[in-house]
C-alpha positions as CSV (number, residue, x, y, z in Angstrom):
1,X,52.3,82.9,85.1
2,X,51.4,85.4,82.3
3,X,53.0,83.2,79.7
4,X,51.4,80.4,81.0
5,X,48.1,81.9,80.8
6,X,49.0,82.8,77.6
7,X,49.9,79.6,75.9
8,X,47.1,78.0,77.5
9,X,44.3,80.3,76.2
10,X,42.5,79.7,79.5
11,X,40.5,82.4,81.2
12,X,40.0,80.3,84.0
13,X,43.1,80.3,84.8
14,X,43.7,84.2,84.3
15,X,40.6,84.4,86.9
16,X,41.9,81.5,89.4
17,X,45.4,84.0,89.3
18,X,45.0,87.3,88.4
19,X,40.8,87.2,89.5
20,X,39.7,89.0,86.5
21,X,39.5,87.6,82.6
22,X,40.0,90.8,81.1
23,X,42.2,93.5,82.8
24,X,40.6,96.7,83.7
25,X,42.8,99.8,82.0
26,X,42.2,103.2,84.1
27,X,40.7,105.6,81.7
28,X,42.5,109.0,83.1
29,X,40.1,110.9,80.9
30,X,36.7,110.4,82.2
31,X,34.7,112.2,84.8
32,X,35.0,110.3,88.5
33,X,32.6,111.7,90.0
34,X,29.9,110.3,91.7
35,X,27.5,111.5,89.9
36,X,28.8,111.0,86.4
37,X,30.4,107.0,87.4
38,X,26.9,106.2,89.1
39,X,24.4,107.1,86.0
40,X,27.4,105.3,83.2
41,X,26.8,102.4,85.5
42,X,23.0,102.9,84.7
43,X,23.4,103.3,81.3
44,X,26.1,100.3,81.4
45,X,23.6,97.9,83.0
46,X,21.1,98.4,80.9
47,X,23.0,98.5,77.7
48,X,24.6,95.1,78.9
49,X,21.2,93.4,79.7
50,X,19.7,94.0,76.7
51,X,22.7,92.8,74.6
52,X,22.1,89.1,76.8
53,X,18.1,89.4,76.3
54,X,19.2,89.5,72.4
55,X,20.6,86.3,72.0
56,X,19.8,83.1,72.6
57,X,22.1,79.6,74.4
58,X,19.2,77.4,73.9
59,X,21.3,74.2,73.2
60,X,24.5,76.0,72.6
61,X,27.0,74.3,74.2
62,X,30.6,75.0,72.7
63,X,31.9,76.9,69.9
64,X,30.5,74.9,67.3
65,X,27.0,75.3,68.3
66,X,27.0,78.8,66.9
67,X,26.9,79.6,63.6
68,X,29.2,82.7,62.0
69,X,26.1,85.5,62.2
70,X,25.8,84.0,66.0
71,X,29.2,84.1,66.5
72,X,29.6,87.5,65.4
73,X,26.3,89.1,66.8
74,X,27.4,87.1,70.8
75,X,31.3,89.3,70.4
76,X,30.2,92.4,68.5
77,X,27.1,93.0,70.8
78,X,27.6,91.0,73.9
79,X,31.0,90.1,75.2
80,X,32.1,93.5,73.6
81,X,29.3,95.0,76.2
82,X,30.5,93.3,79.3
83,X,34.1,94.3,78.8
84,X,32.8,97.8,78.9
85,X,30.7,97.0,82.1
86,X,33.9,95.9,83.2
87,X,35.8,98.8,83.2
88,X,33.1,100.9,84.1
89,X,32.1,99.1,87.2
90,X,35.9,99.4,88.3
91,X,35.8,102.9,87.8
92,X,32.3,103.1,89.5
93,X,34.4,101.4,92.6
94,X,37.2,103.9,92.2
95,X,35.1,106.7,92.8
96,X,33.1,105.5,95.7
97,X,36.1,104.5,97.1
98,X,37.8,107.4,97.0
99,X,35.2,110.0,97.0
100,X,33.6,108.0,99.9
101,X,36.0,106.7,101.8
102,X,35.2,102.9,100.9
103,X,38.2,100.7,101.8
104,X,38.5,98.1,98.8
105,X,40.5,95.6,100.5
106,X,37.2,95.3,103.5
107,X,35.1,94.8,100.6
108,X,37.4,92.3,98.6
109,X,37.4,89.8,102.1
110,X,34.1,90.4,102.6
111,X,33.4,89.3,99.4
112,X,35.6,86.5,99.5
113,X,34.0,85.6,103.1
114,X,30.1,85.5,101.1
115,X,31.0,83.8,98.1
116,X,33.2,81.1,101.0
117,X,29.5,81.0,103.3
118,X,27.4,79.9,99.7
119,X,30.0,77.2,99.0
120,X,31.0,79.0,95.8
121,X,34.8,78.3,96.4
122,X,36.5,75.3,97.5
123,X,39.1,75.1,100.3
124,X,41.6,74.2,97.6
125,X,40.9,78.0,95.8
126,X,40.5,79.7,99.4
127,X,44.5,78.7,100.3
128,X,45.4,79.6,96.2
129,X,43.7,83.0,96.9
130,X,45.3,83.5,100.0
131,X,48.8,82.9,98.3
132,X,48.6,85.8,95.9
């Protein structure tokens, strides 16, 4: 599948397998505590929304609606931003879960059970899921 994925260049199809675009890499380095995880998600959030309230998709539809300066300014200060939300909201989880006892696989299905009740997912992805 990872070849696949590969030659394809789809990140729909990473997410439809793997159900992330961008793998998470556990930083061994940082401090898991609650503390310290819950106020980088703070700072993570807020860095992340600004970055989106700085640009604009007003009839920008594919990659050749943006210009160079665009293109640049959406991966330097944007997509950059949520990969680091990203990680940090795994690690966020990490601790919670293990300094709180959360059990991640209750909170994947019940996730998976919310996003089923708003009609998010279709039968066809439910039995795809379901055979990972």
């Amino acid at each position: 599948m990872e070849i696949i994925i590969e030659v394809l260049k789809s990140p729909r199809l990473k997410l439809a397998a793997k159900g992330t675009v961008i793998n998470s890499i556990f930083l061994d380095r940082v401090d898991l505590s609650p503390l310290a995880t819950q106020q980088k998600m703070i700072e993570e959030l807020k860095e992340t929304l600004d970055s989106l309230k700085g640009i604009s998709l007003i009839n920008k539809l594919n990659a050749e609606d943006l210009n160079e300066q665009e293109r640049s300014k959406f991966f330097k200060e944007v997509i950059i931003q949520i990969c680091d939300l990203n990680i940090c909201s795994s690690l966020f989880m990490t601790s919670m879960a293990e300094n709180f006892d959360f059990d991640i696989s209750r909170l994947e299905e019940h996730e998976i059970n919310r996003m089923k009740q708003k009609g998010y997912i279709s039968k066809y992805m439910i039995k795809a899921w379901a055979a990972l």
